[in-house]
Backbone as JSON Lines, residues from 0, in Angstrom:
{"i":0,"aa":"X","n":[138.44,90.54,-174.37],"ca":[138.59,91.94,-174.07],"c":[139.4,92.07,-172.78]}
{"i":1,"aa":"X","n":[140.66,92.1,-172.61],"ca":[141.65,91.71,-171.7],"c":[142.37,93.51,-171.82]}
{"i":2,"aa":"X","n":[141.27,94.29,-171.59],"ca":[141.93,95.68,-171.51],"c":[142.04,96.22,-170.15]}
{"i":3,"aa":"X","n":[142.28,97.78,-169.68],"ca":[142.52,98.1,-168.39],"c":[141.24,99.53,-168.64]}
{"i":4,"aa":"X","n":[140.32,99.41,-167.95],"ca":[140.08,101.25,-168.52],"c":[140.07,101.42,-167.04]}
{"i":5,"aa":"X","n":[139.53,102.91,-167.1],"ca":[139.27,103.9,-165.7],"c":[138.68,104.55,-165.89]}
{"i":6,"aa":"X","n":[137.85,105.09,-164.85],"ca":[136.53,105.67,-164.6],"c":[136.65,106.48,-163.1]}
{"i":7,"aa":"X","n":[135.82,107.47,-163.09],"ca":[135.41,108.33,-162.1],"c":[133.71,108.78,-161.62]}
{"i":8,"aa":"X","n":[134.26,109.42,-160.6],"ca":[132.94,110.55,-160.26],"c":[132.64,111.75,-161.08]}
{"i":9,"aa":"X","n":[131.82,112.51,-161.02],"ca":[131.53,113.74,-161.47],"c":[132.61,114.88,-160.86]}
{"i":10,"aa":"X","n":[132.79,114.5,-159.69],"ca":[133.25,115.58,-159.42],"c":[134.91,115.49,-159.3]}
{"i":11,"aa":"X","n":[135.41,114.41,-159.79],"ca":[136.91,113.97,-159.6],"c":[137.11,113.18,-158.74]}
{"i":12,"aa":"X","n":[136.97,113.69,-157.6],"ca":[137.34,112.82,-156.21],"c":[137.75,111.51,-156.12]}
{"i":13,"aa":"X","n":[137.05,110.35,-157.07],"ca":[136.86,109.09,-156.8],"c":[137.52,108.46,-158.43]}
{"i":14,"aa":"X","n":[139.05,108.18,-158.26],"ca":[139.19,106.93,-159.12],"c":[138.96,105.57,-159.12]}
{"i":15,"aa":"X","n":[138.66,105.01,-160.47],"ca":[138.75,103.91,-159.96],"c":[139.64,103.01,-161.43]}
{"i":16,"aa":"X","n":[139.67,101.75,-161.46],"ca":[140.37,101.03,-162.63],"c":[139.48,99.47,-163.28]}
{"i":17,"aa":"X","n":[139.37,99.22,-163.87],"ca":[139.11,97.86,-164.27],"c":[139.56,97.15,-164.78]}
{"i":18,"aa":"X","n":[139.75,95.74,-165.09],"ca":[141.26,95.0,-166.4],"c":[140.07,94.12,-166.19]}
{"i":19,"aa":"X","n":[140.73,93.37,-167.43],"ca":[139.9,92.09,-167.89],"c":[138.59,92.27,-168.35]}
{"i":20,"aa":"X","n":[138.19,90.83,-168.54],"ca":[136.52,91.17,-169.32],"c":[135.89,91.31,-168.69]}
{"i":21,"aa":"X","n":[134.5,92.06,-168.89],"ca":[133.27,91.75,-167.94],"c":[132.42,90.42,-168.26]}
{"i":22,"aa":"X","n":[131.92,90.61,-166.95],"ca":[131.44,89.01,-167.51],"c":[130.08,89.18,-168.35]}
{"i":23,"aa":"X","n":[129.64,90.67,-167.98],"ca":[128.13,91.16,-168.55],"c":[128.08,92.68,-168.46]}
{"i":24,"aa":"X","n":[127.89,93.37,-169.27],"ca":[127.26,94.3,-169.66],"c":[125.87,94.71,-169.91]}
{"i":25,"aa":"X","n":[125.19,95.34,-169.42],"ca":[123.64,94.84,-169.21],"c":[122.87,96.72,-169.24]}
{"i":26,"aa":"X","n":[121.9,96.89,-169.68],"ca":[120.81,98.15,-168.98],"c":[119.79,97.37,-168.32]}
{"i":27,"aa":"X","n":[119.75,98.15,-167.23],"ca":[119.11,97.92,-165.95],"c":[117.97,98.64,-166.16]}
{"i":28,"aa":"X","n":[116.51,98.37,-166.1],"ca":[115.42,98.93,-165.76],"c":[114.66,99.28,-164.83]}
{"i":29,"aa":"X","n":[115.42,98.28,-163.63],"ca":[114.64,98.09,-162.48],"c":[114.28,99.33,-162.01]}
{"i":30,"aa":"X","n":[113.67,99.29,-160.85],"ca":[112.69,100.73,-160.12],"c":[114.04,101.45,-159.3]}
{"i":31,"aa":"X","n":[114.81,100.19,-158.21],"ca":[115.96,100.27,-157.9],"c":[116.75,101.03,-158.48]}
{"i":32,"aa":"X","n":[117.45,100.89,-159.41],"ca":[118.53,101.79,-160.34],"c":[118.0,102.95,-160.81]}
{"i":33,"aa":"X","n":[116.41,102.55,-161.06],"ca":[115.66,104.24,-161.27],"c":[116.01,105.08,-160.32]}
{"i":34,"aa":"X","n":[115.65,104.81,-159.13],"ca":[115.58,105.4,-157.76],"c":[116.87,106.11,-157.38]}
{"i":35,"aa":"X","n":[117.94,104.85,-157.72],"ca":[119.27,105.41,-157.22],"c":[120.04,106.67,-158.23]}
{"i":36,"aa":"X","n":[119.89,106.08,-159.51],"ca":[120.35,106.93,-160.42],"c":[119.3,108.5,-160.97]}
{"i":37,"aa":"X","n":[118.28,108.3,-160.6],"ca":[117.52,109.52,-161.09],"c":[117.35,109.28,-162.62]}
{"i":38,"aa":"X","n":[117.51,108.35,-162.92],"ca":[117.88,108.25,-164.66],"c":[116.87,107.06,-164.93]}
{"i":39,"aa":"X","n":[116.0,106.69,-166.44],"ca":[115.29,105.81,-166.66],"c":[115.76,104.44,-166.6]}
{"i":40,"aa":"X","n":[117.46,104.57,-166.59],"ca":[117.95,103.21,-166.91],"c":[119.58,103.63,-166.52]}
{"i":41,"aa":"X","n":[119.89,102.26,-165.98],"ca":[121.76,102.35,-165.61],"c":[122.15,101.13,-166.29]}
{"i":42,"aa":"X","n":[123.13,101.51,-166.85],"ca":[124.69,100.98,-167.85],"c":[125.37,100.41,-166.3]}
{"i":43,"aa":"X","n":[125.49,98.8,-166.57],"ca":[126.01,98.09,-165.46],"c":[127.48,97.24,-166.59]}
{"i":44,"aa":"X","n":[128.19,97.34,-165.91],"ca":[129.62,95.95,-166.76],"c":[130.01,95.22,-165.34]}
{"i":45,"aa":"X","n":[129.59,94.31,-165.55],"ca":[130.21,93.03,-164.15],"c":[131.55,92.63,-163.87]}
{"i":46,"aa":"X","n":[132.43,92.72,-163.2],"ca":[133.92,92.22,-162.96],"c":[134.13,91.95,-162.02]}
{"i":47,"aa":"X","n":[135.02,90.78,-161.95],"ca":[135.01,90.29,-160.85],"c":[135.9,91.21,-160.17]}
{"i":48,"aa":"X","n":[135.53,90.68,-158.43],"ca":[135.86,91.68,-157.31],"c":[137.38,92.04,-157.68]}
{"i":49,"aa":"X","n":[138.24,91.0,-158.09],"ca":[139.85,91.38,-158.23],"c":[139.95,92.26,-159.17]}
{"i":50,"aa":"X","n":[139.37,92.38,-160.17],"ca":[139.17,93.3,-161.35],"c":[139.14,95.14,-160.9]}
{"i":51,"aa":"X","n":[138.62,95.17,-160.25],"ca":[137.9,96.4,-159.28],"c":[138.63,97.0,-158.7]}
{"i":52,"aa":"X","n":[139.61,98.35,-158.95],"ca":[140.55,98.45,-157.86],"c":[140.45,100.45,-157.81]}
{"i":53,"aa":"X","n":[140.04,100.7,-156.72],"ca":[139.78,102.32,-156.25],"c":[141.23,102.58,-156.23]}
{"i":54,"aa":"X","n":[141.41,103.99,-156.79],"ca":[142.66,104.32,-157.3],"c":[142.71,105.39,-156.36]}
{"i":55,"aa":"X","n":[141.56,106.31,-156.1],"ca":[141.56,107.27,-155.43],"c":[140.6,107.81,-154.63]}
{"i":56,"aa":"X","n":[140.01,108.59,-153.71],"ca":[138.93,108.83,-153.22],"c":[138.26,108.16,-152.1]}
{"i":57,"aa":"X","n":[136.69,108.44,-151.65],"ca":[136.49,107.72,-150.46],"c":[134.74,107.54,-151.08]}
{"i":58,"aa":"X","n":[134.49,106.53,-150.64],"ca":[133.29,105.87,-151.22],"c":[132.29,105.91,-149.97]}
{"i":59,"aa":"X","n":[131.07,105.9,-149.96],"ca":[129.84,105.5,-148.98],"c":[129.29,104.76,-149.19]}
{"i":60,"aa":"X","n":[128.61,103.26,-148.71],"ca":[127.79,102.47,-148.67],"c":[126.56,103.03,-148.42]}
{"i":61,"aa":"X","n":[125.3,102.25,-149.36],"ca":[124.11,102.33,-149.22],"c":[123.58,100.69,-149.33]}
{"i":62,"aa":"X","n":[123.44,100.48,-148.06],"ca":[122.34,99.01,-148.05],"c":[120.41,99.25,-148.76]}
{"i":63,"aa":"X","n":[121.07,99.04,-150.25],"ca":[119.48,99.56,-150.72],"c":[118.1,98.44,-151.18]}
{"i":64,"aa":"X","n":[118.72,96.95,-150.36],"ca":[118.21,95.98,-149.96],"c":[118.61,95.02,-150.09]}
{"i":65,"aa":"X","n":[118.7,94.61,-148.84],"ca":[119.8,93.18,-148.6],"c":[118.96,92.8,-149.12]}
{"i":66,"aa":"X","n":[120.18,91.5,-149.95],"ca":[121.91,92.11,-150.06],"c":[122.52,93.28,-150.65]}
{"i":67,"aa":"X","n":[122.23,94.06,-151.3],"ca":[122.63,94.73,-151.75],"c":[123.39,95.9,-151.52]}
{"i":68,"aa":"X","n":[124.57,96.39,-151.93],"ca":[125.39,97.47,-151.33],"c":[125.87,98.07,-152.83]}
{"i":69,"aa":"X","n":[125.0,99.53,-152.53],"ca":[125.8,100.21,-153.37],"c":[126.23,101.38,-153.15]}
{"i":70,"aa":"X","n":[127.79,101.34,-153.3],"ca":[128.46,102.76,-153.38],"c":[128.28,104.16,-154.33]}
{"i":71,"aa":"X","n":[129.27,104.67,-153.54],"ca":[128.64,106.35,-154.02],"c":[130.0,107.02,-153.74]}
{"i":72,"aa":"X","n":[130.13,108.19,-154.57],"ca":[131.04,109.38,-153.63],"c":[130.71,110.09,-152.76]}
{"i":73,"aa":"X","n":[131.32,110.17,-151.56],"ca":[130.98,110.79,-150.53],"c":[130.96,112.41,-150.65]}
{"i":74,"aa":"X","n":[131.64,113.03,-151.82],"ca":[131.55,114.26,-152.16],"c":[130.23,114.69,-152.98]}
{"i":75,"aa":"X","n":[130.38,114.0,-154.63],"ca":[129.42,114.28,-155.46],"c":[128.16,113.67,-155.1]}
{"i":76,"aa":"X","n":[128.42,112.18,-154.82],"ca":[127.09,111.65,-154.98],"c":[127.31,110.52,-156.12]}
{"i":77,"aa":"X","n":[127.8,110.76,-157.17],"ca":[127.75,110.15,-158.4],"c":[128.13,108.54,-158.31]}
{"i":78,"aa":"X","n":[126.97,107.82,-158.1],"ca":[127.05,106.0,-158.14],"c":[128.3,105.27,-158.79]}
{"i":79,"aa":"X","n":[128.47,104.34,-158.38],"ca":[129.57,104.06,-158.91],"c":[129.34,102.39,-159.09]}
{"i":80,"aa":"X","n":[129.33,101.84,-157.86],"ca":[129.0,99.92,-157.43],"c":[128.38,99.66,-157.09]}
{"i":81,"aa":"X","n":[127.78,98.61,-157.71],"ca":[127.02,97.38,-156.77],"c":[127.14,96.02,-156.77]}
{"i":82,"aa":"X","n":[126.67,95.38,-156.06],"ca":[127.54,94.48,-155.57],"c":[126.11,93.58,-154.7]}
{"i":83,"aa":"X","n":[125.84,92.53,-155.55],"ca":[124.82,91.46,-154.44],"c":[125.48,90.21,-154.5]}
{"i":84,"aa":"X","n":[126.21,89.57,-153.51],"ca":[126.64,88.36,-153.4],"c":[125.65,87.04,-153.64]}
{"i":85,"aa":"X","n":[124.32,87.78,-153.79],"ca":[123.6,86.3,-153.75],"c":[123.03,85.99,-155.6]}
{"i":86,"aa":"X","n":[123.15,87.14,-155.81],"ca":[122.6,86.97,-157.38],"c":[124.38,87.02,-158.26]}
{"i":87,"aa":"X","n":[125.02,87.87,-157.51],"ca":[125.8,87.39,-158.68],"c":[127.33,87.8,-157.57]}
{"i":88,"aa":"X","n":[127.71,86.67,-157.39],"ca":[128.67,86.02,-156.82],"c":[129.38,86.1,-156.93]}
{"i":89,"aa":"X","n":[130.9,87.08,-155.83],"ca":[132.02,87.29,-156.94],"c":[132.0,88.21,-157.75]}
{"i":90,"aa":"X","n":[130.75,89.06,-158.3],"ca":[131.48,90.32,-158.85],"c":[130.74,91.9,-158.03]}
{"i":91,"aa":"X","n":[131.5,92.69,-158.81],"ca":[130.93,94.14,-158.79],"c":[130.45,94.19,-160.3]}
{"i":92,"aa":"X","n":[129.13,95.06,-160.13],"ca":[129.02,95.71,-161.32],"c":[129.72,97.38,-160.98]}
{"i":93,"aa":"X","n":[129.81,97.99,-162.16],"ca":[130.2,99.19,-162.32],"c":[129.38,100.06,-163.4]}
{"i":94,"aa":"X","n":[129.55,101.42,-162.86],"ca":[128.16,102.22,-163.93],"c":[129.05,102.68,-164.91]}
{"i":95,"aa":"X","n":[128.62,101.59,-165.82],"ca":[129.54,101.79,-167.31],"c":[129.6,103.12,-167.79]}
{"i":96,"aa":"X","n":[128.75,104.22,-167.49],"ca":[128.46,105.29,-167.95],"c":[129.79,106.5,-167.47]}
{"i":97,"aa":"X","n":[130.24,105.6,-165.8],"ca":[131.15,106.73,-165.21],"c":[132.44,106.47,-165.49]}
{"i":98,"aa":"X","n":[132.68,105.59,-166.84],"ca":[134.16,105.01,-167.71],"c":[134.17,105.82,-167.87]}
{"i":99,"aa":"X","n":[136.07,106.52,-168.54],"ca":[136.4,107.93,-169.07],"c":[135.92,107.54,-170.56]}
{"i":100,"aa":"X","n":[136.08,106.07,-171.26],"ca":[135.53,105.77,-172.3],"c":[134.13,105.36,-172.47]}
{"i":101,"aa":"X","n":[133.23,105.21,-171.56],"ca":[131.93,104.76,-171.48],"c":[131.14,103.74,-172.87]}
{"i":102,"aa":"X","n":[131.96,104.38,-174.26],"ca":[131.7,103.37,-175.5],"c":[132.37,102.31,-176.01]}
{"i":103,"aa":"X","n":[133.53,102.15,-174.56],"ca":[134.47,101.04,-174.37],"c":[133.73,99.46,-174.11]}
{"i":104,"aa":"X","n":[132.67,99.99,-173.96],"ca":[132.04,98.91,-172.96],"c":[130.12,98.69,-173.33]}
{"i":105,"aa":"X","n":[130.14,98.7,-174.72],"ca":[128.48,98.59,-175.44],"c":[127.5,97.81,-174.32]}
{"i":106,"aa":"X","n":[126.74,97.69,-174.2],"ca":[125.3,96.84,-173.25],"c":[125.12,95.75,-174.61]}
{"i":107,"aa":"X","n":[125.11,94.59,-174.14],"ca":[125.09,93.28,-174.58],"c":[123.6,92.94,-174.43]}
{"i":108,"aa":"X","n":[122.43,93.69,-173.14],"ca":[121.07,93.08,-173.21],"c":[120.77,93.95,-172.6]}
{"i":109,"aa":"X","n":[119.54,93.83,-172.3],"ca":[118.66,94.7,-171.6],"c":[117.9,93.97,-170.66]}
{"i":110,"aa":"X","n":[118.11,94.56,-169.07],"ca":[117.59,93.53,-167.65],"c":[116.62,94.2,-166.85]}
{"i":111,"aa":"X","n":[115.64,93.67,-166.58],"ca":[114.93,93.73,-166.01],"c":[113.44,94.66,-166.28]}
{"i":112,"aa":"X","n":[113.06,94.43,-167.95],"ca":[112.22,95.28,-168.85],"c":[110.78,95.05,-168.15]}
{"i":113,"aa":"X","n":[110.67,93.91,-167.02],"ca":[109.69,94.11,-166.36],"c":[109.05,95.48,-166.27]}
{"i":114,"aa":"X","n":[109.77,96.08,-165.47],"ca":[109.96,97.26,-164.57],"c":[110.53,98.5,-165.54]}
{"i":115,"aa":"X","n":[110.78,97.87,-166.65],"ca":[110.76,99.31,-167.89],"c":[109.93,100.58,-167.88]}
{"i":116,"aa":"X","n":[110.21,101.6,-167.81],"ca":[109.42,102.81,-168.1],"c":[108.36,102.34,-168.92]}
{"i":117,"aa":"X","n":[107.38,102.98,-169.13],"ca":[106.29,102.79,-170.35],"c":[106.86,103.51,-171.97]}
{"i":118,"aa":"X","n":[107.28,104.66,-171.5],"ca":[107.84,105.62,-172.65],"c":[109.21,105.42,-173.16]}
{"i":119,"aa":"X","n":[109.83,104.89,-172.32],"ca":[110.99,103.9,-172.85],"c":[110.99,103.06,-174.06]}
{"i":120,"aa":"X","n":[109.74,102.79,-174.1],"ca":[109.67,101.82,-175.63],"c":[109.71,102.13,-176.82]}
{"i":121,"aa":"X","n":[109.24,103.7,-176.58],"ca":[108.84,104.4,-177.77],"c":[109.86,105.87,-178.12]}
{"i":122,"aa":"X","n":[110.87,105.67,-177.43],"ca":[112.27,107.23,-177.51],"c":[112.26,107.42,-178.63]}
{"i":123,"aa":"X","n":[112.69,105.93,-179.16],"ca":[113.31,106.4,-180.63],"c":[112.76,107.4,-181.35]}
{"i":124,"aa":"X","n":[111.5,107.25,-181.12],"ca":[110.15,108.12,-182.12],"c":[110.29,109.64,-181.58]}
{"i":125,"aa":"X","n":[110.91,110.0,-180.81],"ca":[111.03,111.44,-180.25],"c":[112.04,112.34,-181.53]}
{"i":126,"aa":"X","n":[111.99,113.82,-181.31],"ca":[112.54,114.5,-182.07],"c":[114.09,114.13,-181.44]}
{"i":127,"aa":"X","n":[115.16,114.35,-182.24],"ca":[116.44,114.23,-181.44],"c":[117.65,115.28,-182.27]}
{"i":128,"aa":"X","n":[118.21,116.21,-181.05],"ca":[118.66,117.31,-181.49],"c":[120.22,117.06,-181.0]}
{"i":129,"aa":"X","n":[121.2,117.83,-181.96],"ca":[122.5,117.66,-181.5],"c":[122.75,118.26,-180.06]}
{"i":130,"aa":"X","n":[122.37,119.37,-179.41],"ca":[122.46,120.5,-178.11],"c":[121.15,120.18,-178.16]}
{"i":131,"aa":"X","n":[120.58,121.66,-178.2],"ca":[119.6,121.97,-177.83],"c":[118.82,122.21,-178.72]}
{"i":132,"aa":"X","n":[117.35,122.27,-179.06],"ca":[116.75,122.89,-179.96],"c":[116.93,123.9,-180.77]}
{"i":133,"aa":"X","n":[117.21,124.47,-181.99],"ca":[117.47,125.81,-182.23],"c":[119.28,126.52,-182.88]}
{"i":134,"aa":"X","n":[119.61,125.44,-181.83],"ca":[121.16,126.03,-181.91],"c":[121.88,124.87,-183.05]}
């Protein structure tokens, strides 16, 4: 998978680019990515650091435990990187979710189900509507 995509913030501000493969594609369960994202689970794709290139915008660091550094837009907010040199060496992950194609890039496993929601196990079984209820 030797493609190029691009991805943003919510609010525009922040381009960015990727080429080449990831080395992993993964959903994240941890409490961590809960915390940061507000969301039950984050869409991570790994590339190495050369891979990674901000096209536009201005980013903020959050040390959300060494080692760990993850960026953000300094406007929206909307996550973007992370990045632990000691677990995984050499790359960034990226929140597959903030691709302009996001289904460019499927989740290959699921990490860290330790720390899985409880109700997470059981979604599928929920009602599921195109919008909203009704409409």
């Amino acid at each position: 998978m030797g493609q190029t995509l691009e991805g943003g913030c919510r609010c525009g501000a922040v381009r960015y680019k990727v080429s080449g493969a990831p080395a992993h594609v993964a959903l994240c369960h941890c409490a961590d990515c809960r915390k940061s994202s507000g969301a039950p689970m984050v869409v991570w794709a790994a590339f190495a650091e050369n891979d990674v290139t901000l096209l536009s915008g201005a980013l903020s660091d959050y040390r959300s435990s060494p080692p760990v550094t993850r960026r953000f837009c300094t406007v929206c907010g909307t996550g973007l990187f992370y990045s632990n040199p000691e677990v995984l060496p050499g790359l960034i992950d990226v929140q597959a979710a903030t691709l302009d194609d996001p289904d460019a890039l499927p989740p290959q496993a699921q990490i860290q189900t330790a720390e899985r929601l409880g109700w997470m196990e059981t979604i599928d079984s929920l009602p599921a509507f195109a919008r909203f209820p009704g409409e």
